[in-house]
N, C-alpha and C positions, 0 to 999 in steps of 0.2 A: 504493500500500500504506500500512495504519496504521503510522504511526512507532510503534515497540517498548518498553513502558513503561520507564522508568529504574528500576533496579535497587533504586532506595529506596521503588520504587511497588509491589513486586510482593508476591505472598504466599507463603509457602511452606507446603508440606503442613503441618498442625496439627502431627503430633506433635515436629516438627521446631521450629517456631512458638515451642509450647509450651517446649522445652527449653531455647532459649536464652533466650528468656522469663526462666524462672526462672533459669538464669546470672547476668544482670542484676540479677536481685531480690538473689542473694546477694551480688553483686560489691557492690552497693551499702549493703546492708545498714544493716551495721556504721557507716558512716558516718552515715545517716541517723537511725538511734537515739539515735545519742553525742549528737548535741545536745536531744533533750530530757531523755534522761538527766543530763547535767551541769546543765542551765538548773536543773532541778527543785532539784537538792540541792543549788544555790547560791543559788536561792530557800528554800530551807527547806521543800519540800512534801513533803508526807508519799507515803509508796507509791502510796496506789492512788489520789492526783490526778498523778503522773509517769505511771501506768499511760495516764491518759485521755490526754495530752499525746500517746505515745507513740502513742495510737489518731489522736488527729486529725493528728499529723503523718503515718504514713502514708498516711493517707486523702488526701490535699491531695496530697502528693506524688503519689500514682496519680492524681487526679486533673487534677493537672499535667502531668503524663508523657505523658497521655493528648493534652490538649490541644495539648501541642506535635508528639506524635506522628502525630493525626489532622484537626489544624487545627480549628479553628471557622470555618464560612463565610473571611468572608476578614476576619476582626476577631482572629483569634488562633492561636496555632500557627504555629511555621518549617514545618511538615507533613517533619523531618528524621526521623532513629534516634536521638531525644535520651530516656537518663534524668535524670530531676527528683528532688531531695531535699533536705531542711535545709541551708541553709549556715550554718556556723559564723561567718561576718562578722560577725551580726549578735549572736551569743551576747555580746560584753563590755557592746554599749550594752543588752540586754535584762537585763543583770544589775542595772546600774548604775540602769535605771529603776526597774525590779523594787523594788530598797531602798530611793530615795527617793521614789517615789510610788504603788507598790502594782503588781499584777496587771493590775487595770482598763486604768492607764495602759500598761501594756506594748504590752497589744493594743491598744487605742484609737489608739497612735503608730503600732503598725504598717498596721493599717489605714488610714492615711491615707497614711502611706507608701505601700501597696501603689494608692492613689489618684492618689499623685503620680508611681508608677511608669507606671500605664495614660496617663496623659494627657502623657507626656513619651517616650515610647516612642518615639513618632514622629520625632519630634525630635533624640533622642539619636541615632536612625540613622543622622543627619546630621550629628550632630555630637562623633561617635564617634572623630575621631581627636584630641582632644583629651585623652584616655584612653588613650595608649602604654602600652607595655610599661613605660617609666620609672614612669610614675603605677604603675599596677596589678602590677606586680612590687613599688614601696615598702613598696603598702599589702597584700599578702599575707605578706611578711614579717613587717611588723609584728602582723597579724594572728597569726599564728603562734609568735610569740615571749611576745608578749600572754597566750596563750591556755594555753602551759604554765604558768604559775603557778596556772590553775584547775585545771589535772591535778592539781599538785602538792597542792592544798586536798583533793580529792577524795581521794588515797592520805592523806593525814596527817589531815586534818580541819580544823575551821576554831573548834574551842574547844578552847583551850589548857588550862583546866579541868578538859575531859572525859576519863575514867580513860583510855582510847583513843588519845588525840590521841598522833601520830608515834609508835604501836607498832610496837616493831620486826616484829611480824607481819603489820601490814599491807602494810609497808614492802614486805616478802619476796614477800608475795602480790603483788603489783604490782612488783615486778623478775622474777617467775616469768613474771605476763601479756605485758608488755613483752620477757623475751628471746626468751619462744615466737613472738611474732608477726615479730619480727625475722627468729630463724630458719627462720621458713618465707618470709619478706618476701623474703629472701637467698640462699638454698638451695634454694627451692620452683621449681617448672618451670610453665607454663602457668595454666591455672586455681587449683593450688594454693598457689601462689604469690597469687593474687590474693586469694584468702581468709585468708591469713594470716592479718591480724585478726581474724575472725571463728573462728579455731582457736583462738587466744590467747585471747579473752574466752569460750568454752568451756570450756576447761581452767581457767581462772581461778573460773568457777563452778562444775565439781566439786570442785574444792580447797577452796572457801571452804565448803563442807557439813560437813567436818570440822572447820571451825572456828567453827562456829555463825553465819555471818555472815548465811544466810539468810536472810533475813526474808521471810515466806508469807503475815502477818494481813493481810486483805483480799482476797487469792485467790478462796478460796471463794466471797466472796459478791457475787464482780464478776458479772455479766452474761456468759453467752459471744456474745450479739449483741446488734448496737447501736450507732446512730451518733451520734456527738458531740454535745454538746448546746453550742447557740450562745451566747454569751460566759457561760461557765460561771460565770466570776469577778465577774461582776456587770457593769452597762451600763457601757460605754466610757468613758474616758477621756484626754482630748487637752492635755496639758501640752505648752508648744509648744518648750521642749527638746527632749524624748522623741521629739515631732514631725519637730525637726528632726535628729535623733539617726540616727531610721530611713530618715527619706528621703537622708542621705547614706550607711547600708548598702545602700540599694538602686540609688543611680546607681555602686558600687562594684559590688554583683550584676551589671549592667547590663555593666557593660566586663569583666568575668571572662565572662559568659554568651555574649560578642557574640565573642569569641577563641573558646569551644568551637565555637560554630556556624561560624565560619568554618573551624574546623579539620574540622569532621566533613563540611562542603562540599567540601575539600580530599582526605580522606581517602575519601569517596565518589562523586567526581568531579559530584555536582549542584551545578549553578550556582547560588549563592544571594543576589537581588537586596536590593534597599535595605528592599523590600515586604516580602520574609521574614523581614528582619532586625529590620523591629519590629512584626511580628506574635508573631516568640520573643519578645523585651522586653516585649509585653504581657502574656504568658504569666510573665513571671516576676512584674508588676505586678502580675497578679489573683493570685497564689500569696502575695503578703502582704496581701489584701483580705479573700481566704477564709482564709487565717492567722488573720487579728486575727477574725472572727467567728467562727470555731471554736478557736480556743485551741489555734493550731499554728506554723509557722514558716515563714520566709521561703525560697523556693526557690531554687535555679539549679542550671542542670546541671553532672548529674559527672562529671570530666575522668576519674576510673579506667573509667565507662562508655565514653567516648570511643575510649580504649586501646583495652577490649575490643571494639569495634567492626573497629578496625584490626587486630588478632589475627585475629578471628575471619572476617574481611570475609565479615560477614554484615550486608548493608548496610540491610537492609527494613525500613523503619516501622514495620509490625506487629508483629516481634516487641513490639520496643520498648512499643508497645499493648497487647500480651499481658504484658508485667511492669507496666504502669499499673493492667493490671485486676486482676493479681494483690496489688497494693499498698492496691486499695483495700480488695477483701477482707479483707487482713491488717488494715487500718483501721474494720472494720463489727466486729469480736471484742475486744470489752475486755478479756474475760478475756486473752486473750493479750496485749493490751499489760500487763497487770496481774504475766503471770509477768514480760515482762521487766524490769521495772521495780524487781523485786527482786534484780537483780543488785547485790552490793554494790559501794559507790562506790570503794573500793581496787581493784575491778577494770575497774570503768570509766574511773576514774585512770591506770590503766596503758594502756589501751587507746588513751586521749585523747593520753601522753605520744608514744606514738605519730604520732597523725593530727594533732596540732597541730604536732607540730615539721616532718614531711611538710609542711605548706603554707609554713613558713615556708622550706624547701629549692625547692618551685614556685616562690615569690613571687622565693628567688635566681636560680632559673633564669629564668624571666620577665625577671629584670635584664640579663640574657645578651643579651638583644634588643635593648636600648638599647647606644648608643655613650655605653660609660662612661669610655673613653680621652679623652673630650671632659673639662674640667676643670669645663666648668657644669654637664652633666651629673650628673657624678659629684657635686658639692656639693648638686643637690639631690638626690640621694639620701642622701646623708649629714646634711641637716640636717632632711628631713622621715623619716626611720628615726627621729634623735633626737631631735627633737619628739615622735614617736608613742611611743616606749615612755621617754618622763622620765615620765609618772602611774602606770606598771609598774615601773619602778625608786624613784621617790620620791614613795610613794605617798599622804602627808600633804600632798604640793606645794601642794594647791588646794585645802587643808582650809577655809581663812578666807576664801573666796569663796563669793558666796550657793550653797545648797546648788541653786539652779534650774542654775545654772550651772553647777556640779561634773558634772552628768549630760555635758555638752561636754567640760570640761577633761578630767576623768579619762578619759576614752575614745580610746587610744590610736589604733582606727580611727580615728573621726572627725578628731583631730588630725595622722596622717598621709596620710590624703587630701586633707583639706584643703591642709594645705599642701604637698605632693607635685601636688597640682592647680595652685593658682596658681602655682608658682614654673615651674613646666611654660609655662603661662600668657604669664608674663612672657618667660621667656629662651627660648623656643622658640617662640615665634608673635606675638612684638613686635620692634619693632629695637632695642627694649633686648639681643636676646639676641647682633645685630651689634654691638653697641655693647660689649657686656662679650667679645666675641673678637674684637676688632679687626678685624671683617671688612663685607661691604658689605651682607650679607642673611643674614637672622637663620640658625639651624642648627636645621631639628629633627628633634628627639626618633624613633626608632624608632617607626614608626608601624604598629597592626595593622589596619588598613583601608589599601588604597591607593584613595585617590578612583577610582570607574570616570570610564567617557566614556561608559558606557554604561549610562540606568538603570537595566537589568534585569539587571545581570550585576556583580557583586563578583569579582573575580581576586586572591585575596592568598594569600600559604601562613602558615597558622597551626598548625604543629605540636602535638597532643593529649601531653599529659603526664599518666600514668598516676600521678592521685593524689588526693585527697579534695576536694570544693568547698571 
């Protein structure tokens, strides 16, 4: 007899398909928006270039979603129930380039990121447990900590000048958005609970209509179809800070993405070998390839998708296929990236306050995993946390250093991966790290890969936490 397809192989009736399908799209939403919304109106772009941003991130995203949900040949795709969307990792170095070398350079960095991502894919699957819970627990934190002081720009504004700036009615609106989404975050039961945010940044935008926050110019005369036009901002550009700004957002993608897939293996009982593991890693490579040519952003999967996985154990690929194609759709309609883009930023302030401090509560729990009772352990995380957020806290530090260079120093990612990397490095996988605990072989680190014996089989549990990339 045929052995019996595995449960992440099968179809189910369309309309059933379809429904969770859409589930997905909303679960994920909210998150995937937020980061071209924030990028935009920290770049200073006007509406209806946030609108486009807004089109070719979804689009990229369905189209990633898709690839990891239907594989390519055998060059791309985990072929798991993975949703794809923005990740905020990369939002502080795209700001930081953004101001000192333009647009161009943004994309042009990422795109070669997403070059450096494909061709290291492989590689990294082997050498993935360099990448514990210690590293990528540091640097989601920091990530997250990072990232509310953009929220906080967004609610108050960033010209002090401007008749506006820290009104106390913005202020309100954006304590309305933020306790609504709480209180459904905390209150709410099943699905509605998962949209939280997406209730709050609703209510947020009928409230802001009474207070003229709207803004519509440009609306009308967007296009209702239509797909991105490739490097909108002019031909690429490869500053090799920038360069190397993004290619270490994406070996940080790379160990956040390689924890979902193991968890969603775990959570679906398919075995998921070395081979699928960086077939997903390519998939998240080409997701900042196609980024940087269409004027979108860097991918990886969503652990709230995840969850709902686990909830719903509704295990089958295709749904998941069915919210990629759904996503691109949403991404061929400018007009619609166009209305949302008119959300005012008090209210996507609030919304951000939200999902950024959320990653930095993952990044704690992720630390959960590491043996922090260990004294080397715990120092480095304490001194690559505070390496990563001293250009967040003292934000002139590295004013008198070439500005090539400030792109590195001020990026608290970069600076805590880095060094949450090497220090990993050294005291966990050198006999310096027996040498600093008096012991005969070094100690390490919580690791989320356990090496198999066997190629075609990964056995490790990697718990899904229900929260934003």
């Amino acid at each position: 007899m045929a052995e019996a397809a595995h449960t992440v192989d099968t179809r189910l009736p369309l309309g059933r398909q379809l429904t969770f399908g859409i589930q997905h799209v909303l679960i994920m939403y909210t998150g995937c928006i937020t980061v071209p919304l924030v990028f935009g109106a920290a770049a200073g772009l006007d509406r209806v270039t946030i609108g486009l941003l807004i089109s070719a991130d979804l689009l990229i995203a369905g189209v990633i979603t898709l690839v990891q949900s239907l594989g390519v040949a055998k060059l791309a795709g985990a072929r798991l129930p993975i949703i794809c969307g923005a990740t905020f990792i990369g939002l502080d170095p795209m700001i930081m380039i953004a101001k000192e070398y333009g647009l161009p350079a943004v994309y042009g960095s990422m795109m070669i990121g997403g070059v450096v991502g494909v061709a290291l894919a492989w590689p990294f699957a082997r050498l993935v447990r360099f990448f514990p819970p210690l590293v990528t627990g540091t640097v989601l934190t920091v990530v997250g900590v990072s990232l509310i002081g953009v929220a906080g720009g967004l609610i108050i504004g960033t010209d002090p000048k401007a008749p506006t700036f820290a009104a106390p009615s913005h202020i309100a609106l954006a304590a309305v958005v933020f306790l609504i989404a709480v209180a459904f975050l905390c209150l709410g039961r099943g699905m509605v609970a998962q949209l939280g945010v997406l209730i709050g940044l609703v209510v947020g935008i009928v409230a802001a209509i009474p207070m003229g926050l709207i803004d519509t110019d440009g609306i009308a005369g967007t296009d209702w179809v239509g797909l991105p036009k490739p490097f909108h901002f002019g031909a690429p550009e490869f500053p090799i800070t920038g360069v190397v700004a993004m290619s270490v957002v994406m070996a940080v993608v790379f160990a956040e993405s390689t924890a979902s897939m193991l968890a969603i293996s775990e959570i679906t009982g398919k075995p998921i070998g070395k081979g699928d593991l960086a077939r997903g890693l390519v998939g998240d490579g080409l997701s900042g390839v196609l980024g940087g040519i269409f004027t979108a952003f860097i991918d990886t999967i969503f652990n709230q998708n995840v969850g709902a996985v686990a909830a719903t154990r509704v295990y089958s690929r295709y749904v998941t296929a069915t919210s990629g194609a759904i996503l691109v759709v949403l991404g061929v309609l400018p007009r619609f990236g166009a209305m949302v883009a008119a959300v005012p930023e008090p209210v996507v302030g609030g919304v951000g306050l939200v999902l950024f401090a959320t990653i930095a509560v993952v990044g704690v729990d992720t630390l959960r995993k590491a043996d922090l009772g260990d004294r080397v352990n715990a120092t480095i995380v304490a001194t690559a946390v505070g390496v990563g957020l001293l250009p967040v806290m003292a934000k002139d530090m590295f004013v008198h250093f070439p500005s090539s260079a400030q792109i590195l120093l001020t990026s608290g990612i970069t600076l805590g991966a880095t060094t949450s990397f090497t220090l990993n490095l050294l005291f966990n996988h050198t006999k310096l790290g027996a040498l600093a605990r008096g012991k005969s072989t070094p100690k390490t680190a919580a690791q989320p890969i356990a090496e198999p014996t066997d190629h075609r089989e990964i056995t490790t549990a990697a718990p899904a936490t229900a929260a934003p990339a």
